[in-house]
N, C-alpha and C positions, 0 to 999 in steps of 0.2 A: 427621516430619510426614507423614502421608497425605494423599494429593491425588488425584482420578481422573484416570482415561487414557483416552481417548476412541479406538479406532484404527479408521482405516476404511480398508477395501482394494475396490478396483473386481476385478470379475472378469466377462468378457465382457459389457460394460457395465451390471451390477448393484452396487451398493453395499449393503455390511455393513458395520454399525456393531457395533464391538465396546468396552463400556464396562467395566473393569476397576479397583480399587483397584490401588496401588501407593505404594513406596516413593519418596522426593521424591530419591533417591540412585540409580533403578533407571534403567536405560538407557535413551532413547525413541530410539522405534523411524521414521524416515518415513513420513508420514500420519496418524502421535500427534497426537492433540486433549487440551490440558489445560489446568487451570488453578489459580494456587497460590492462588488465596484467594478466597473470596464476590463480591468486588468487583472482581474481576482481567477483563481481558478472557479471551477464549477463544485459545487458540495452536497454529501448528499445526507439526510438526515438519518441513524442509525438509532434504531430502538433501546430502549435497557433490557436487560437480562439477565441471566449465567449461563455459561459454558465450563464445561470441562477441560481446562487448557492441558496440553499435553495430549501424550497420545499410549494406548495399552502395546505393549511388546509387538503383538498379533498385524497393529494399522499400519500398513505400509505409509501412510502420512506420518507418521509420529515425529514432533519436529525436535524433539527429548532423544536423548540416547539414552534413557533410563530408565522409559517404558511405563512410567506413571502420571495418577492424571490427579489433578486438585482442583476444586471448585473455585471460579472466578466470579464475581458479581460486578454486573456494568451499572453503576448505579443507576443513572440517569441517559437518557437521550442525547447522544452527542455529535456531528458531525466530521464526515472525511471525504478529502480530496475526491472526487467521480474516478481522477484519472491521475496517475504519475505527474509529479510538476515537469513540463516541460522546456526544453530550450526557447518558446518562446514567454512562459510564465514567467523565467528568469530572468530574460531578455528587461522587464518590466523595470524591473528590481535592476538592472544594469542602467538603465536611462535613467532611473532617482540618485542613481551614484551611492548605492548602497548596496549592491551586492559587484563581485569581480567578472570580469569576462572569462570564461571556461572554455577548455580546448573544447572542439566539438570534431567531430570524428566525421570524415568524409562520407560516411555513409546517413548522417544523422540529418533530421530535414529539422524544421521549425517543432513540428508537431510530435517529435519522440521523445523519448524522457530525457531529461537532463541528465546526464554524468559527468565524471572526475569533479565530483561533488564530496567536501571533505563533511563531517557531523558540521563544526561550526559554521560551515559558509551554508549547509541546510537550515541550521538554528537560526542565524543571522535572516535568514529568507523568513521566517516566522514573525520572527521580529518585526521587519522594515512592512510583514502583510499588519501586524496589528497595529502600527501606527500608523497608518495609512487610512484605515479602516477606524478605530480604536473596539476593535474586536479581538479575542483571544487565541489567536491562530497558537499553532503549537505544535510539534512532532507527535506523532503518536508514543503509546506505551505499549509495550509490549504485547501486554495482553487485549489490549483496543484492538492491535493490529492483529492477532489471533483470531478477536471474537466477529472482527467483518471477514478474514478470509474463510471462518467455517461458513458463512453467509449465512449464520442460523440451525444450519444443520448438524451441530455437534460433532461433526469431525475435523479431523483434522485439518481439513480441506474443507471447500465447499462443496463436493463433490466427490462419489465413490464410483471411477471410471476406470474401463480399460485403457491400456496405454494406445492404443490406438484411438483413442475418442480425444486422447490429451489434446491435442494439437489444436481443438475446438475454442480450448478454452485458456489458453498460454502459450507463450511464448520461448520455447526452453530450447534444449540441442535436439534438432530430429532431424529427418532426413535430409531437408531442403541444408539445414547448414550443414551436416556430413558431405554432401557433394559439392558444397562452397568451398566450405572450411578446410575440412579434411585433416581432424584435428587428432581423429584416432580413437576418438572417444565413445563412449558406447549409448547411441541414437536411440530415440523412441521412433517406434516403427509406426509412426506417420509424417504428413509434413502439415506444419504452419505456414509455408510461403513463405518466412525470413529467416535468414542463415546469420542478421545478427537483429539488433533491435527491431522493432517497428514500431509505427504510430500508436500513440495510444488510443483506445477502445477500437482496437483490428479483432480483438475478440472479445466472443459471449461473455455477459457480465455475469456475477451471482446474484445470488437471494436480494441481496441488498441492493442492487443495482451499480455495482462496484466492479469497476475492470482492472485487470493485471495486476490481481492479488498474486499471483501466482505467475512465475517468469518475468519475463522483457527486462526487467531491473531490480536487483537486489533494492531496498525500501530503509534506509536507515531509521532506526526507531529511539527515543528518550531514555531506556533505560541502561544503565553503569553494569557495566560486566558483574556478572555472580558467581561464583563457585557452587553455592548451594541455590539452586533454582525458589525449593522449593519451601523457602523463606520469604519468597516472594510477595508482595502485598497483595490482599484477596478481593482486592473492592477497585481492580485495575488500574490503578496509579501507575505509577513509574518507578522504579527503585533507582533512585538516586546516593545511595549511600555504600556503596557498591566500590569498586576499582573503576576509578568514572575518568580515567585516561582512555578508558575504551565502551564504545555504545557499542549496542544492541544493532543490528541488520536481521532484516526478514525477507523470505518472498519466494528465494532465486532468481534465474537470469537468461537470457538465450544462451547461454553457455551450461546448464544446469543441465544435468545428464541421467536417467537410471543407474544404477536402482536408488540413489539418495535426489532424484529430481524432488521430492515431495520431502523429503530431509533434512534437518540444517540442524545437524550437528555444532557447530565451528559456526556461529555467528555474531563475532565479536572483532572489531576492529579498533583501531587506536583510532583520536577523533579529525588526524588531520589526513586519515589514508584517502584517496583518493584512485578511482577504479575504473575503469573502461565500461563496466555493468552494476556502476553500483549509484543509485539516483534516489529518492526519497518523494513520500506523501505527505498531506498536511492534514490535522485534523484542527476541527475550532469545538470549543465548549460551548454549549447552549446555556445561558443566564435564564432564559424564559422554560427550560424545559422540566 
């Protein structure tokens, strides 16, 4: 099967985009953008490594209330979503009569994230991608979904910003939704221009070339509620053996607020909750990598 190859490389802060045919067997490369089918989202290839998951007391990103960090190993090169699955990536998956029709919220266009998305109707969407495809689509793991939001840069974030720069690079509660909303809540003192979702890639991506790590939609992730985090497995799996009535969520949301906008304490829901901000990414596993 031919599929294109998107690859883009920064070079003292310019980007080239180099788009290529290729074989669906040929190796990708980090920074690879592709995608195996018409209706497929767009993907992008993320390096191996370690990071330090977790965050020290001191990091206003610490996504831990416990203030400690433990080494994670990404073993191998794997694949994630460019952007948030959207209402119409779902849409897809609603014409093969494999996934349900979802309320979509008047403000919500084609191109914004999908919400009142329960874990299984996300898992379900993984699913109906790799038979389609016969590729390994899958939710992220916890710590996958950590190690592309630090974008490389071993924090917590990808990013060590004033709160006024926030706005550049997510989509959380700031000014513009304090004068929509008026919800009472405590604003970062800039504006994004959306008081609720927006389109995905409306902002700056990271290191990885990855948008809306951070805000527009809480990210539902693979791994089963833990009590003890840091039992966790260190080679970024999924912890499946867990209290697994309830996944894992990441991210935050246009509703995400200081001082815990970079925070997530409390990120566990049961698997049929379903959220006004709460949408999901996809990652696939690279066989060739």
């Amino acid at each position: 099967m031919l599929i294109t190859k998107l690859s883009v490389y920064g070079l003292f802060g310019l980007w080239v985009l180099f788009i290529t045919p290729i074989l669906a067997d040929d190796t990708y490369r980090p920074g690879d953008e592709f995608k195996n089918c018409d209706q497929c989202p767009v993907m992008v290839v993320i390096p191996s490594g370690s990071f330090s998951m977790g965050g020290p007391p001191v990091d206003q990103g610490r996504p831990y209330s416990e203030g400690e960090l433990r080494t994670v190993l990404i073993p191998k090169p794997f694949a994630v979503g460019k952007f948030e699955i959207t209402y119409q990536d779902w849409e897809a998956c609603v014409i093969d009569e494999q996934c349900p029709t979802v309320k979509q919220d008047e403000w919500s266009k084609d191109n914004h994230p999908v919400v009142n998305i329960s874990w299984k109707q996300a898992f379900e969407y993984t699913k109906w991608l790799s038979r389609k495809t016969s590729k390994p689509y899958r939710l992220l793991t916890e710590a996958e979904w950590e190690y592309v939001a630090t974008g490389g840069s071993n924090r917590a974030r990808f990013f060590g910003l004033a709160q006024t720069q926030v706005c550049e690079f997510g989509n959380l509660y700031d000014q513009t939704a304090q004068r929509t909303l008026k919800y009472g809540l405590e604003a970062l003192p800039c504006d994004d221009g959306f008081d609720v979702s927006a389109p995905v890639g409306s902002f700056k991506p990271n290191y990885f070339g990855v948008h809306d790590m951070l805000g527009n939609v809480w990210e539902w992730t693979e791994d089963c509620q833990a009590i003890l985090w840091r039992n966790a497995p260190t080679d970024a799996s999924a912890r499946v053996d867990g209290h697994c009535t309830q996944r894992a969520y990441r991210g935050g949301s246009w509703l995400s607020h200081p001082p815990k906008y970079l925070q997530i304490p409390d990120r566990y829901k049961y698997l049929g909750a379903r959220e006004i901000d709460l949408g999901f990414r996809i990652a696939l596993s690279l066989s060739h990598s």
